[in-house]
Short mmCIF file of the C-alpha atoms (twelve columns), coordinates in Angstrom:
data_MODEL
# 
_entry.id   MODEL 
# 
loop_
_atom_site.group_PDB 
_atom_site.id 
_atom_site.type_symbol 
_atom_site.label_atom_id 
_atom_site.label_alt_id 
_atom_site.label_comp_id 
_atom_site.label_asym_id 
_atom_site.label_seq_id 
_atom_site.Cartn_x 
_atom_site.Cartn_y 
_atom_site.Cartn_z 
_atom_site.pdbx_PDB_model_num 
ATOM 1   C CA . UNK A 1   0.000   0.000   0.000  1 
ATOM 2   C CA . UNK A 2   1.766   2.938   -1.289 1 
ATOM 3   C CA . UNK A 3   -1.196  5.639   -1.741 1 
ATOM 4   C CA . UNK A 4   -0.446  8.602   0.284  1 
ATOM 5   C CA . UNK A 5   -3.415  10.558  -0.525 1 
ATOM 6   C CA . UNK A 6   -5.596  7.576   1.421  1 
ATOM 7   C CA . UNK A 7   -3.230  8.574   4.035  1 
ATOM 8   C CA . UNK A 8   -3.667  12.246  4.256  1 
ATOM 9   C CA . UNK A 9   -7.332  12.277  3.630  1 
ATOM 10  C CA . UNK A 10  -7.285  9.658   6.851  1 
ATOM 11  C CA . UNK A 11  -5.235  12.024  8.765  1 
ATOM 12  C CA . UNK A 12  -7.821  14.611  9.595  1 
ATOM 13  C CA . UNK A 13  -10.238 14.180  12.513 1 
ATOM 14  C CA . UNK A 14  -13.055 15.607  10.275 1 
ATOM 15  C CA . UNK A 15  -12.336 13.530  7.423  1 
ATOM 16  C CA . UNK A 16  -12.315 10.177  10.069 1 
ATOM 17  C CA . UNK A 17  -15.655 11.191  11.400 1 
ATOM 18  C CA . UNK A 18  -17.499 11.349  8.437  1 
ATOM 19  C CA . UNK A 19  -15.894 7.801   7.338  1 
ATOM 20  C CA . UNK A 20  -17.128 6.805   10.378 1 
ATOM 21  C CA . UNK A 21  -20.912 8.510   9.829  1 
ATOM 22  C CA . UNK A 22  -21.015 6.848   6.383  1 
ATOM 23  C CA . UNK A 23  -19.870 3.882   7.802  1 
ATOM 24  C CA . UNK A 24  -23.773 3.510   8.903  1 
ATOM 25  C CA . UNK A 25  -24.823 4.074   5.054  1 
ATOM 26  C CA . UNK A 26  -25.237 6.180   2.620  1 
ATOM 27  C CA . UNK A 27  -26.500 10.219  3.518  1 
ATOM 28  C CA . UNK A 28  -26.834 13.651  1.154  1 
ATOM 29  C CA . UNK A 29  -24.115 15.980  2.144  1 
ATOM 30  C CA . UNK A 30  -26.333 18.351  4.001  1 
ATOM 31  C CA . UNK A 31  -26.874 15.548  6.708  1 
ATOM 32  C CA . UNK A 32  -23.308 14.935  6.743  1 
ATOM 33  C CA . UNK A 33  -22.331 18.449  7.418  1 
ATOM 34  C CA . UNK A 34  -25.110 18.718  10.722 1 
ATOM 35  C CA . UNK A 35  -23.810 15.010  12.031 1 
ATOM 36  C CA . UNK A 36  -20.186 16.548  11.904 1 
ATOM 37  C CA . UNK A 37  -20.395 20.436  13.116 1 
ATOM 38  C CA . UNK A 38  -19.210 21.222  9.800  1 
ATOM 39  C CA . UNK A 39  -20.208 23.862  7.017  1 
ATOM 40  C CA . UNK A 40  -21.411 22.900  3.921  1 
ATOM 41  C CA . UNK A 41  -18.690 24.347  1.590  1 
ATOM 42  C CA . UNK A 42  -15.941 22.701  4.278  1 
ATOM 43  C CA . UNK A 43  -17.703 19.760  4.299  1 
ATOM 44  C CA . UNK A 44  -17.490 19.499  0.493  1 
ATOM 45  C CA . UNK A 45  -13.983 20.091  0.676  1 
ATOM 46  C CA . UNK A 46  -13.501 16.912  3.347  1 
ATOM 47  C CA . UNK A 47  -15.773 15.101  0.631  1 
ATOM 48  C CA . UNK A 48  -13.685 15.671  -2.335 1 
ATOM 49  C CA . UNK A 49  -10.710 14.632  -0.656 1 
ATOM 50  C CA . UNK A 50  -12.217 11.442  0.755  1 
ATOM 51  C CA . UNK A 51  -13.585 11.251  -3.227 1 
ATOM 52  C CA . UNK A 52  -10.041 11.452  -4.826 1 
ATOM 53  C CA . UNK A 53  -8.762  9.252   -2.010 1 
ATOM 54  C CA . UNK A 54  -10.902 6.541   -3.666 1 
ATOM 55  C CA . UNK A 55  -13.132 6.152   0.153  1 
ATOM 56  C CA . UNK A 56  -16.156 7.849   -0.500 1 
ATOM 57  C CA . UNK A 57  -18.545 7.082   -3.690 1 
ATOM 58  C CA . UNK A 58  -21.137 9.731   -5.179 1 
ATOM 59  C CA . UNK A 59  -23.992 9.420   -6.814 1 
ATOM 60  C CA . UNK A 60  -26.863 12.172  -7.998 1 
ATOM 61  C CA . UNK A 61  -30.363 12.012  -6.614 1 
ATOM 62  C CA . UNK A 62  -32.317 14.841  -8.220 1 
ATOM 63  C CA . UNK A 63  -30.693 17.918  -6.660 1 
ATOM 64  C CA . UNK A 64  -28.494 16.216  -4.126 1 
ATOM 65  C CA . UNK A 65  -25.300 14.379  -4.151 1 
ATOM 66  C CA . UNK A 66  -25.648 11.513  -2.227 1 
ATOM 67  C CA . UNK A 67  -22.112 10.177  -0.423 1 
ATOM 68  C CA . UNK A 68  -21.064 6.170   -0.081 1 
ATOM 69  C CA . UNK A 69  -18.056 4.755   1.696  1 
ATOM 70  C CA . UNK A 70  -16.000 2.563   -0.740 1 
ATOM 71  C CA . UNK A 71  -14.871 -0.090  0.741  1 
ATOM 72  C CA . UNK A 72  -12.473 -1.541  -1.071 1 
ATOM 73  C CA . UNK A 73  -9.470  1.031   0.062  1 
ATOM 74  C CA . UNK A 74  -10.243 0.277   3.784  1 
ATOM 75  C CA . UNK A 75  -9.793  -3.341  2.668  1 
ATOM 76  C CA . UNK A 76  -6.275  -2.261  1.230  1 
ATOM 77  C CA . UNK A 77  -5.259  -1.104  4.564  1 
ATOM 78  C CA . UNK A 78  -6.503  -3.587  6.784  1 
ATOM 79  C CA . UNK A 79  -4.388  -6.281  4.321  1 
ATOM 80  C CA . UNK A 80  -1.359  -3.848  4.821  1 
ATOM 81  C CA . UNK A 81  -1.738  -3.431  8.542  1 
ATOM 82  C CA . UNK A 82  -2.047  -7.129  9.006  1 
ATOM 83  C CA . UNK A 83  1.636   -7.650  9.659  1 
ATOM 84  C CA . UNK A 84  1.893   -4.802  12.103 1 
ATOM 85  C CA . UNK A 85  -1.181  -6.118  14.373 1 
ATOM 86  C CA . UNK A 86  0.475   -9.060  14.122 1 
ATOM 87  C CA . UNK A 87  3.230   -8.101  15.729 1 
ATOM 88  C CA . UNK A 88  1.492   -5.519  18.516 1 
ATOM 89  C CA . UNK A 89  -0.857  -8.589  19.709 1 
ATOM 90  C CA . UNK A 90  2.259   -10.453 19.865 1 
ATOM 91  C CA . UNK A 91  4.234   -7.885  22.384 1 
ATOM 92  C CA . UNK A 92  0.518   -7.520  24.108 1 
ATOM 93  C CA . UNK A 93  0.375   -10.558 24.636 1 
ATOM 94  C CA . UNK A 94  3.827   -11.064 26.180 1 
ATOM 95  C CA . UNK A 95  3.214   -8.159  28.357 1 
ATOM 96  C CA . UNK A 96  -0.058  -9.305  29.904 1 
ATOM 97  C CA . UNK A 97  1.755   -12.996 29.824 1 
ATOM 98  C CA . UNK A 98  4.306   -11.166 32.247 1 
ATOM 99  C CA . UNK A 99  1.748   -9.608  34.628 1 
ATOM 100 C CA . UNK A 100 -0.111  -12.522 35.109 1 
ATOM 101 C CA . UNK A 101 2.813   -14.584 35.809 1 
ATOM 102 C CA . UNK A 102 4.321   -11.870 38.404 1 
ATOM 103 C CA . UNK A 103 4.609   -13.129 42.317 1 
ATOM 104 C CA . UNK A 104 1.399   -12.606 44.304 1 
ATOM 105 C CA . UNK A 105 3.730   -12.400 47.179 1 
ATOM 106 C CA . UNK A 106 5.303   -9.154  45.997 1 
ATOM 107 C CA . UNK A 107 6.029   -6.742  48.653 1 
ATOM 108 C CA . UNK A 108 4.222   -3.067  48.460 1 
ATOM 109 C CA . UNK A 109 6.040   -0.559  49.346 1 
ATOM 110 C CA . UNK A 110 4.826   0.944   52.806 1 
ATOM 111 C CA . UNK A 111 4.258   4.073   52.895 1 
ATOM 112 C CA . UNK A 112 7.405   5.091   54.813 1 
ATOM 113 C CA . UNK A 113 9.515   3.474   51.989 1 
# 
């Protein structure tokens, strides 16, 4: 996975919430710009970089424009993150290995240590 643009247009907080709101389907633009706090011209601007991101879909209904999450680059990422998670569940896993396996006995310090 080499597409930076899917990057940056993941970077901003604004642009992850409305992934996030279109993650429950489909909604005009106008709904996503009340769900998110967000004017409609800057929350055109979010959409268009989601849109040349590949993310976000859009199709015409009369005189709106209707937004879609794309799958298909979150499924990009996820396969390219794979290793990584991988490899955090392992050191997780060896850390809470470690705490569970500590003495019972241990000492706490008293308060005049």
């Amino acid at each position: 996975m080499s597409d930076a643009p899917l990057w940056t247009a993941l970077a901003d907080p604004h642009r992850r919430a409305i992934v996030a709101l279109l993650l429950e389907g489909p909604r005009p633009v106008g709904e996503i710009a009340e769900a998110c706090g967000l004017s409609q011209p800057g929350t055109s601007k979010h959409l268009r970089v989601l849109r040349d991101a590949g993310l976000v879909r859009v199709r015409q209904d009369a005189q709106r424009r209707v937004y879609a999450l794309d799958p298909a680059p979150i499924a990009e990422l996820d396969a390219w993150l794979a290793p990584y998670r991988t490899l955090w569940n392992t050191g997780l896993d060896a850390l809470g290995r470690r705490l569970y396996e500590a003495p019972d006995n241990a000492k706490e310090p008293s308060p005049k240590d």
